[in-house]
Structures are given as C-alpha cells and as structure tokens.
Residue frames relative to the residue before (quaternion, step in Angstrom):
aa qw qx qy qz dx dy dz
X 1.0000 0.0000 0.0000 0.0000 0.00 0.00 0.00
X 0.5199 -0.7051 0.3738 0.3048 3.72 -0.91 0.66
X 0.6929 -0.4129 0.4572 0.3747 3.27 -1.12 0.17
X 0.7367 0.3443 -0.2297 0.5348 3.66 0.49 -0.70
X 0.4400 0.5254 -0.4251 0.5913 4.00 1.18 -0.01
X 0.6120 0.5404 -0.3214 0.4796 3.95 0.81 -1.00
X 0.6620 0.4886 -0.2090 0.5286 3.43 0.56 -1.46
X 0.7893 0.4051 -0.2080 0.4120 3.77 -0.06 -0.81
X 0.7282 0.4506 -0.2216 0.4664 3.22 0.83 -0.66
X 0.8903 0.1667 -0.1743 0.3863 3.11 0.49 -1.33
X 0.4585 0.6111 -0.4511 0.4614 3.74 1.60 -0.63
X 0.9450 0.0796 0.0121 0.3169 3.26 0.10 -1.49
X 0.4728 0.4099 -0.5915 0.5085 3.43 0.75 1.71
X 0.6560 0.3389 -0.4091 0.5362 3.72 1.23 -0.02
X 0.9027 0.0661 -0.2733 0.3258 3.74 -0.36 -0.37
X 0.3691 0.6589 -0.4878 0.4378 3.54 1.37 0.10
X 0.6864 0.5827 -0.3832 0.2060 3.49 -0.06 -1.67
X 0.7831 0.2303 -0.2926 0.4980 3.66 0.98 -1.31
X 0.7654 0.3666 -0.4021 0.3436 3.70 0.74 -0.30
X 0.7780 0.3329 -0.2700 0.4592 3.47 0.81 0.69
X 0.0730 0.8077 -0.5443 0.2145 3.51 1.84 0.92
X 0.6684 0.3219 -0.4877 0.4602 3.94 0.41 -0.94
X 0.6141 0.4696 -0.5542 0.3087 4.14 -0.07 -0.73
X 0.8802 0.3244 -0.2138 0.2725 3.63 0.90 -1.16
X 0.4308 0.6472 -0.4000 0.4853 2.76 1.35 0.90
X 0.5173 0.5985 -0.2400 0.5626 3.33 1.48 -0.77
X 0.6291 0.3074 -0.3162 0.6401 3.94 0.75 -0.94
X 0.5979 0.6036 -0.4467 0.2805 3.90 -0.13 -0.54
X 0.7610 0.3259 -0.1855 0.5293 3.21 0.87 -1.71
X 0.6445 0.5051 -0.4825 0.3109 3.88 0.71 -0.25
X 0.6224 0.5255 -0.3352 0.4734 3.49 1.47 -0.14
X 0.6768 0.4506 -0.3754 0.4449 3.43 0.86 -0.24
X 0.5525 0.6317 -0.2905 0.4596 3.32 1.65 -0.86
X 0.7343 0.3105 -0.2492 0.5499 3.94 1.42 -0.37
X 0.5107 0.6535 -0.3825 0.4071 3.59 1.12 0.18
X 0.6848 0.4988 -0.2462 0.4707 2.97 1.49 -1.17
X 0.7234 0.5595 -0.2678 0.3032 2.99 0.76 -1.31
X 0.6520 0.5177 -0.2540 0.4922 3.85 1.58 -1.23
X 0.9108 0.2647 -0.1147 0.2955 3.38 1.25 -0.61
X 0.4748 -0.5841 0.2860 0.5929 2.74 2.02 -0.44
X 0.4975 -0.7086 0.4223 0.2685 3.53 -1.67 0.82
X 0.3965 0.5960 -0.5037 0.4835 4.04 1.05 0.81
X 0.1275 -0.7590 0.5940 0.2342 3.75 -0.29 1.00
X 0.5105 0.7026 -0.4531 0.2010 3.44 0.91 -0.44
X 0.6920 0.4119 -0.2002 0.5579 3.24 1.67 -1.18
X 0.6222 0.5595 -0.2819 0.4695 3.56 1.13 -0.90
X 0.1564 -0.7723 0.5480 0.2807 4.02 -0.54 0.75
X 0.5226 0.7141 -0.3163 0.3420 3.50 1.16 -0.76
X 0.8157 0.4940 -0.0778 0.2906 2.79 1.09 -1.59
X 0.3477 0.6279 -0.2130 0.6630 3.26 2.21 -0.66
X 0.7039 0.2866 -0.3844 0.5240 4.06 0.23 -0.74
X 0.6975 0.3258 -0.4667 0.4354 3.73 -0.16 -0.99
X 0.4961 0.5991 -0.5144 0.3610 4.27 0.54 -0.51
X 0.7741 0.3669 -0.1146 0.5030 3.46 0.44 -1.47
X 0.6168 0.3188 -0.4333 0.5746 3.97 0.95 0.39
X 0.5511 0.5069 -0.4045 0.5251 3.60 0.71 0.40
X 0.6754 0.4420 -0.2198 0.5478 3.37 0.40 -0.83
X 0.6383 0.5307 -0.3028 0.4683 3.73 0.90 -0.60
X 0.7814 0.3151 -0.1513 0.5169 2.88 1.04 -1.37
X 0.7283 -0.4947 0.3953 0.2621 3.94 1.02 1.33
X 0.5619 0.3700 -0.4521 0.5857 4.25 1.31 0.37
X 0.7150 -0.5296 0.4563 0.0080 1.62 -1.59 2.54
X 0.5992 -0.6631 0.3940 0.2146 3.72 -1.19 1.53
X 0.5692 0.6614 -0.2396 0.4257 3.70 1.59 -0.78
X 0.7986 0.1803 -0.2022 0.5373 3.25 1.44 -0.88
X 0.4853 0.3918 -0.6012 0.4994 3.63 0.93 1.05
X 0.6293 0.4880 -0.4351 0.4202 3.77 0.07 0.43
X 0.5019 0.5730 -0.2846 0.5821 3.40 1.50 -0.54
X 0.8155 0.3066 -0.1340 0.4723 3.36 0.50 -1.17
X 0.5097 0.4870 -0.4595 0.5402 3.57 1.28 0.68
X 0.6514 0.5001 -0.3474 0.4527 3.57 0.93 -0.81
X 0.3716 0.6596 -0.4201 0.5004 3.50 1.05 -0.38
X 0.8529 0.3891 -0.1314 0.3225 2.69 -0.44 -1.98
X 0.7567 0.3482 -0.2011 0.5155 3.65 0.52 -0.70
X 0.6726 -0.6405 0.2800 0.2431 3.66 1.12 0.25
X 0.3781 0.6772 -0.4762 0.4143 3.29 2.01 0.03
X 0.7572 0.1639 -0.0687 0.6286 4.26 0.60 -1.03
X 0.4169 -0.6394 0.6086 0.2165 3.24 -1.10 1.18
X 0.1577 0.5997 -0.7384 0.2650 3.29 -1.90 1.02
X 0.7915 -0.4153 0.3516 0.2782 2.82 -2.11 0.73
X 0.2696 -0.7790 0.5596 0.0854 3.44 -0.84 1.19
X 0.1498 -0.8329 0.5315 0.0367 3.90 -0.15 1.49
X 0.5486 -0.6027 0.5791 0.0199 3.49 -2.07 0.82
X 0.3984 -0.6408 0.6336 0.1708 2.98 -1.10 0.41
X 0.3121 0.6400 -0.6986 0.0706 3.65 -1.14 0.32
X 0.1387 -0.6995 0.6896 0.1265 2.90 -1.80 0.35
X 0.0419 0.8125 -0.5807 -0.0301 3.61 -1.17 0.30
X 0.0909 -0.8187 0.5670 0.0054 3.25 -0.75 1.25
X 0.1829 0.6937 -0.6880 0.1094 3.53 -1.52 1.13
X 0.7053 -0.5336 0.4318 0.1773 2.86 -1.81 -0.27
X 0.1521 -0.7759 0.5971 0.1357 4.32 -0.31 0.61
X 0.8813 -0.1310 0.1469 0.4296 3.66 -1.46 -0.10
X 0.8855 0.0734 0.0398 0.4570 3.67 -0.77 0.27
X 0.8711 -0.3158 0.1868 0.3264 3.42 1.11 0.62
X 0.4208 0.8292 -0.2850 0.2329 3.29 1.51 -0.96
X 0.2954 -0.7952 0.5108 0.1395 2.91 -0.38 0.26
X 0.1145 -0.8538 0.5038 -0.0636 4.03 0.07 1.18
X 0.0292 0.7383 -0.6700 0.0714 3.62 -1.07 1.15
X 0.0786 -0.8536 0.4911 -0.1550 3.27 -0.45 1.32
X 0.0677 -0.8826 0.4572 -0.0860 3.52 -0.42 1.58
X 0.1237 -0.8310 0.5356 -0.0852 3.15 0.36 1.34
X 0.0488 -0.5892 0.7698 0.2406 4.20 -1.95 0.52
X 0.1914 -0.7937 0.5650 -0.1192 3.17 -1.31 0.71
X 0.1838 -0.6993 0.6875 0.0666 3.61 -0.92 0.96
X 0.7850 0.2428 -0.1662 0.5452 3.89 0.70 0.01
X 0.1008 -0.8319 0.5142 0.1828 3.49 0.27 0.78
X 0.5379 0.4804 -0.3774 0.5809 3.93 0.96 -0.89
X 0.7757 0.3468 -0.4803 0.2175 3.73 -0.06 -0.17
X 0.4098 0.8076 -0.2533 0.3401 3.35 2.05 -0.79
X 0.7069 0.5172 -0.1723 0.4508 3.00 1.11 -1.89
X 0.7639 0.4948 -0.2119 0.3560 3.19 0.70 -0.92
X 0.5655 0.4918 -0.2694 0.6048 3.60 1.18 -0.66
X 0.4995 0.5518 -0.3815 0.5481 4.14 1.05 -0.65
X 0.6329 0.5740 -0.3750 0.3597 3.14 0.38 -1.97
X 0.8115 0.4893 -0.1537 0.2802 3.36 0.07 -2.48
X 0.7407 0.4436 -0.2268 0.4507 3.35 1.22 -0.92
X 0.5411 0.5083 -0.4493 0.4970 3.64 1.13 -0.04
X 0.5677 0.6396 -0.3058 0.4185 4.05 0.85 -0.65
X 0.7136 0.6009 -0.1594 0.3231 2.60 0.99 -1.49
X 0.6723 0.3437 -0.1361 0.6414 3.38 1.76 -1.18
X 0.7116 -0.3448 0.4346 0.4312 3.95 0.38 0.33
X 0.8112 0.3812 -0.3492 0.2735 3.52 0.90 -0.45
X 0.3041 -0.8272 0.4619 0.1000 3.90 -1.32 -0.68
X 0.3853 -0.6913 0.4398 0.4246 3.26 -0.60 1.50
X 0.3839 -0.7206 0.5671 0.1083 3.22 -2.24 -0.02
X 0.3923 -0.7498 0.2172 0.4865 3.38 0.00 -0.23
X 0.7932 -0.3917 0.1992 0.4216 3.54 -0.71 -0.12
X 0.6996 0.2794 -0.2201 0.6198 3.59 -0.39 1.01
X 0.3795 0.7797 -0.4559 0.2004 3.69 0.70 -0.59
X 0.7944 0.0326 0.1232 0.5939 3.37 1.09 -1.76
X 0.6366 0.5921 -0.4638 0.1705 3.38 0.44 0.14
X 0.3487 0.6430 -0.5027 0.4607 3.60 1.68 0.42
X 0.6102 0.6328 -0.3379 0.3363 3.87 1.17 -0.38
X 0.5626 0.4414 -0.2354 0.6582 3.55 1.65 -0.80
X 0.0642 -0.6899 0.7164 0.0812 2.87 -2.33 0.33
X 0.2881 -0.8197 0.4569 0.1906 3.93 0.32 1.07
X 0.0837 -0.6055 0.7495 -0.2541 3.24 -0.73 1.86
X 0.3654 -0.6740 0.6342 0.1000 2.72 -1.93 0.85
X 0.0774 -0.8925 0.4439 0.0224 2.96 -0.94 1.19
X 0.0660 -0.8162 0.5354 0.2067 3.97 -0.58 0.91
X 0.3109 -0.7122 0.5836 0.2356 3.36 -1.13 -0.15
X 0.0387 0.6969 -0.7156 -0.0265 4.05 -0.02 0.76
X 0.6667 -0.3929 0.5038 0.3838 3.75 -2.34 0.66
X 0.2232 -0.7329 0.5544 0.3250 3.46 -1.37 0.41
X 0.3079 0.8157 -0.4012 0.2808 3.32 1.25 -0.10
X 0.7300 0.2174 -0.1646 0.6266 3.51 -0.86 1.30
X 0.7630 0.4936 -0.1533 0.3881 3.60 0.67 -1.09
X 0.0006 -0.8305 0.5447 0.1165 4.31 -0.13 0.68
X 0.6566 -0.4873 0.3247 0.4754 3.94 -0.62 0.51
X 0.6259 0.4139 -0.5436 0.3761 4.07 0.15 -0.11
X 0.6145 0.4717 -0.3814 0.5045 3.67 1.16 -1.02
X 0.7302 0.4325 -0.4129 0.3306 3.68 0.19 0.01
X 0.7523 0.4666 -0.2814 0.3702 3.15 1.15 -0.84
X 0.4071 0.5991 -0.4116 0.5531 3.52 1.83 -0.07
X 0.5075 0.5656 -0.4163 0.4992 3.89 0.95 -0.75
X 0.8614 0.3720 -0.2099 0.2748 3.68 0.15 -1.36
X 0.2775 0.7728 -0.2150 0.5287 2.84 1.94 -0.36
X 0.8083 0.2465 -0.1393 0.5163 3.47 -0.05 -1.76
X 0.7409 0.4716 -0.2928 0.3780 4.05 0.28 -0.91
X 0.3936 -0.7631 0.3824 0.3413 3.52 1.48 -0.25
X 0.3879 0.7196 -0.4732 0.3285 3.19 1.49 1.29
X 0.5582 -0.7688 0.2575 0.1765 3.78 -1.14 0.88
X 0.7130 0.2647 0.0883 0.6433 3.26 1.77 -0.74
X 0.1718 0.8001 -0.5724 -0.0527 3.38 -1.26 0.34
X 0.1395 0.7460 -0.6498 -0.0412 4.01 -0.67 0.24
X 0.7245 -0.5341 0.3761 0.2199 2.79 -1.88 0.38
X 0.1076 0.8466 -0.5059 -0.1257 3.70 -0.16 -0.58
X 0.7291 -0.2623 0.2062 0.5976 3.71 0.35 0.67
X 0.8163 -0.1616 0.1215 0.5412 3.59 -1.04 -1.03
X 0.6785 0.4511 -0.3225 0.4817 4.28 0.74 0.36
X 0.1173 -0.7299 0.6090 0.2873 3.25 -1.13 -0.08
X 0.3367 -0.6634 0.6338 0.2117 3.69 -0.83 0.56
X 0.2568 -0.7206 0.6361 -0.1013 3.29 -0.87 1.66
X 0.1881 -0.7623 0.5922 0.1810 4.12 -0.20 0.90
X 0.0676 0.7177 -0.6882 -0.0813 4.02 -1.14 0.05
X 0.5727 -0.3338 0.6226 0.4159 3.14 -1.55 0.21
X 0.5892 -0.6612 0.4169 0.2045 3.43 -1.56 1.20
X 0.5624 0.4245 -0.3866 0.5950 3.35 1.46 -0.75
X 0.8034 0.3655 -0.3763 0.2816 3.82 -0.04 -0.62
X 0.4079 0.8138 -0.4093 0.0618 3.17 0.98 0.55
X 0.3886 0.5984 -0.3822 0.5872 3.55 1.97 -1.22
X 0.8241 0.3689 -0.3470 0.2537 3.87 -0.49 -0.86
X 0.6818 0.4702 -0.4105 0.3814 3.50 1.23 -0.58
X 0.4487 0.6969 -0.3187 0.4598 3.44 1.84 -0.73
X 0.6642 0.4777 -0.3296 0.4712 3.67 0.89 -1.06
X 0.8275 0.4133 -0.2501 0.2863 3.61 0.83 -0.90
X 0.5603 0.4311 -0.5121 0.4878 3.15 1.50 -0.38
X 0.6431 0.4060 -0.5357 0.3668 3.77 0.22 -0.03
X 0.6230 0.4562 -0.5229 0.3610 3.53 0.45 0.00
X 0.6195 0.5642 -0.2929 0.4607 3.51 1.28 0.23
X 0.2542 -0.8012 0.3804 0.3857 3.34 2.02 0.00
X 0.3124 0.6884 -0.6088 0.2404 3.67 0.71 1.14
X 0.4483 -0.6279 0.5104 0.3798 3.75 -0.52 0.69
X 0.2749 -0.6853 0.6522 0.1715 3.50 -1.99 0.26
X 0.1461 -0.7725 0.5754 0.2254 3.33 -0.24 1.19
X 0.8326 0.2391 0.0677 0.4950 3.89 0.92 -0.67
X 0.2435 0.7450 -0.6125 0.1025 3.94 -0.50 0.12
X 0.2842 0.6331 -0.6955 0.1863 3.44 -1.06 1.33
X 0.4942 -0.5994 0.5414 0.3215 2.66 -2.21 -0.22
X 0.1946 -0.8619 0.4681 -0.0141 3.29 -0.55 1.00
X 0.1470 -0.7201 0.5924 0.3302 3.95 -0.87 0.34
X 0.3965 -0.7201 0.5693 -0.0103 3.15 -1.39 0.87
X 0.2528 -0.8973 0.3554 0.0684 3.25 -0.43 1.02
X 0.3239 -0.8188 0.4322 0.1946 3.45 0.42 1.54
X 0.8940 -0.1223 -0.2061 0.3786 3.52 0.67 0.69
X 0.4454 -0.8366 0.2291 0.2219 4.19 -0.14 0.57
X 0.2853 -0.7643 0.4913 0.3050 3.21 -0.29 0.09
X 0.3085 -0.8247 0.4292 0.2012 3.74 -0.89 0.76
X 0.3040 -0.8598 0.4033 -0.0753 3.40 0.26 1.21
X 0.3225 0.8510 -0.4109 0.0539 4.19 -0.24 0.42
X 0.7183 0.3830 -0.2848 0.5062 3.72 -1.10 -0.24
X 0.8965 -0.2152 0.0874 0.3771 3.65 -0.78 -1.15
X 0.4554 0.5482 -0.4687 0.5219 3.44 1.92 0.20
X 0.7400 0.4230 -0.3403 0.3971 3.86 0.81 -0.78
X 0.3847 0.7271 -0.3475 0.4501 3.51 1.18 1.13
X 0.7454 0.0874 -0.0150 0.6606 2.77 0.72 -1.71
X 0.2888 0.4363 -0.7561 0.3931 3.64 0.59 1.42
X 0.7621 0.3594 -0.3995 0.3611 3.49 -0.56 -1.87
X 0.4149 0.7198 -0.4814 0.2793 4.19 0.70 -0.70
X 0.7620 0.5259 0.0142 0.3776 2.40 0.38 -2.43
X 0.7605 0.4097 -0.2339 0.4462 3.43 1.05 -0.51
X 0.7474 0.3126 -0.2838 0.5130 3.26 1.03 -0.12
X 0.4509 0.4490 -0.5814 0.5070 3.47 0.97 0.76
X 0.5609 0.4976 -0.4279 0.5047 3.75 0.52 -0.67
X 0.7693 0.2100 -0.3355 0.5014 3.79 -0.05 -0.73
X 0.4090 0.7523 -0.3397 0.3891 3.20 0.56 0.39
X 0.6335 0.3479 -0.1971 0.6625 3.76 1.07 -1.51
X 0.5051 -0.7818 0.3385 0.1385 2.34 -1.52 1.37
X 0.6714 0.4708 -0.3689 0.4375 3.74 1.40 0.45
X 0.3270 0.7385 -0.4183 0.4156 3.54 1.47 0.58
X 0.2742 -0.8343 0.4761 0.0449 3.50 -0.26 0.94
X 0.7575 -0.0958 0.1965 0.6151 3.29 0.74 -1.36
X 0.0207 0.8184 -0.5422 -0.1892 3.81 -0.66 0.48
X 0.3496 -0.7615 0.5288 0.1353 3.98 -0.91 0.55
X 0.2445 0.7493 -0.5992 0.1405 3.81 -0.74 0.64
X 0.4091 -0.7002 0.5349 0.2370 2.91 -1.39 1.18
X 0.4162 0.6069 -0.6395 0.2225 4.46 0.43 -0.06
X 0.0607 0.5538 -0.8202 -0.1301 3.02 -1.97 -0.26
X 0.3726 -0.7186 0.5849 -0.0517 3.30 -1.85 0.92
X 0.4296 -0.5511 0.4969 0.5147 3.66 -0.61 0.17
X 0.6195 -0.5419 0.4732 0.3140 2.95 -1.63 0.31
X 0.6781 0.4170 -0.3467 0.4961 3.82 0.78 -1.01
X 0.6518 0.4525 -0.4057 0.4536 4.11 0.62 0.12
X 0.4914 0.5578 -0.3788 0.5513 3.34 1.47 -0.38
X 0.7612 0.3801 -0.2398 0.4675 3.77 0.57 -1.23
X 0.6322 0.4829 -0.4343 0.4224 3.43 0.87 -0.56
X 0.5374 0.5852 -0.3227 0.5144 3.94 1.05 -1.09
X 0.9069 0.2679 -0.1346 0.2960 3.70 0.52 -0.50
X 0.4540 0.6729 -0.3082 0.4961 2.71 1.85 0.60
C-alpha cells in the first residue's frame, strides 16, 4: 500500500477526525451540496449522492445538517454555489499529485494550490500529465478489532470487494468504484461498523521518496488537505514505516 494510503488513512481518520471535525464537515457538506445539485436530492436515484450520505454519516454529521446541505444543493435554501476543478502536478522527488478541489472561486483555488505546491519543492502540471497513474476504487475502512484476516477476507469475498490490508486499528477493504454504495450496504447488513467509505484514486504504482524529499512530501500534503477548497488529494510516494513513525512522533 502507498505511502499516501498511510497518510490518509491512518494520520487523518485517527487524529484529524476529532481535532478538525469542523474542516470535515465543511468538505462533507460541499460534496453533498454538488451531488445534489448535478443530480438531484433522491439518493435513491442519485449514486453520488448516496456516497457523500454514507461519508457523512461515517464521518458522525449530525442528520439535520445533511438535509440542510441537500436543500442547498437542490435549491430548496439558498447558498454558495461550488465547482469542480482539478489540478494535477508533481511534489519532491517526482511524486506524482492529483488534487480535487469544490470551489466558489476557481482563480483563487489555483493560486493558493499554485503557492502551496512551491512552497514544498513541488509544481502544478498540465492536464492529463498524471492521471493515467491513478485508478478510482472504492475504499471502506471497518475496526479490525476482534476481527483476524480469514474473517475479513471471507467478508470481501461475500460484498464483491477486491482487496483488503490491515492498517493499524482498520482494515482498508478495495471495491470497484461503482460497487462501492453496495458493499457499504452489505457490510452493514452484517452490523459491521463503517469507520470510513469513499472514493478514492489509487495509484497503480509508487514512488519511493526519503530523508528531506519525505518531509516536504507528508508537509506538502497536509497543507494541501488543509485549504479549505481541496477535496481530496492523490500521490503516488510511499515511505518506510519507521520515518513515517519517527516524523509523527
């Protein structure tokens, strides 16, 4: 699994989650707020909209303010009316960097992207540059606790998921991007908690990254998840684990 799978998963679903609940709540509703709007507020009919539901709920926002943030979205309560952009470049040593951002100001996105790649050694690219490098899989994350790898992989098995590793206290379960809402539906019909469900790109291979470039990677990533119109960020690095533990200690 990559270095950035490390970073995402475990940095920020274990100590982000309670000291930055208001940022991810802020990214939560701006995705449900554009799900609704592109597709409509029925998730039943709306797949998009059903995923950002069930990463809300994962991520513990209260049911009052995903209905709020459907009415938005579909035009029942006025509110800010967000963008797509993407932007793909490149950080320390090569990395490769996909970066999904909603936005009400696209010129200001770019620029704050722009300032904060420099800042770490890195640099936008141009379109297409890197995204043949990713492959969008859904990923959940259920406790492993109580739980040893044959019981899981019989799990992936039944939900018609592809992959699974450990990661400290979670396992990371891979699906096919479209099958993600259904495998989510079945492990709850198995009353397995969800610590996590998204879509995610996946880098089909990593780059190996150390000393003072594997600095201003993990930097470089968490200022980027950091701004506040950055949705999701992709990279192919991966790091030893003791430089990861020593960097986070």
């Amino acid at each position: 699994m990559s270095g950035h799978s490390k970073w995402s998963t475990i940095r920020r679903h274990k100590a982000a989650i309670d000291a930055k609940r208001g940022k991810i709540f802020t990214r939560l509703t701006r995705e449900i707020i554009t799900a609704a709007r592109e597709g409509g507020g029925d998730p039943s009919a709306n797949s998009r909209l059903r995923a950002a539901i069930a990463a809300a709920k994962a991520g513990n926002m209260p049911n009052a303010n995903i209905e709020k943030a459907i009415k938005r979205g579909t035009g029942e309560i006025e509110g800010a009316a967000y963008e797509e952009a993407s932007y793909e470049g490149y950080g320390p040593g090569g990395v490769a960097l996909f970066i999904d951002t909603l936005t009400d100001n696209k010129n200001r996105t770019v620029s704050e992207v722009r300032h904060i790649l420099t800042k770490y050694e890195g640099s936008l690219g141009e379109a297409g540059c890197v995204v043949w490098m990713f492959r969008l899989k859904g990923i959940i994350l259920i406790p492993s606790e109580g739980r040893d790898e044959e019981e899981v992989m019989d799990l992936v098995v039944e939900v018609g998921g592809e992959d699974f590793e450990r990661q400290d206290d979670v396992y990371e379960i891979t699906t096919g991007a479209a099958e993600l809402f259904a495998a989510r539906e079945a492990l709850e019909a198995r009353d397995i908690p969800i610590v996590n469900a998204e879509i995610r790109r996946v880098p089909q291979n990593t780059v190996s990254v150390e000393g003072r470039n594997a600095e201003k990677m993990l930097k470089l990533m968490e200022a980027l998840e950091d701004q506040d119109d950055v949705q999701r960020v992709s990279a192919n690095f991966d790091i030893a684990d003791e430089l990861m533990q020593k960097m986070e200690s």
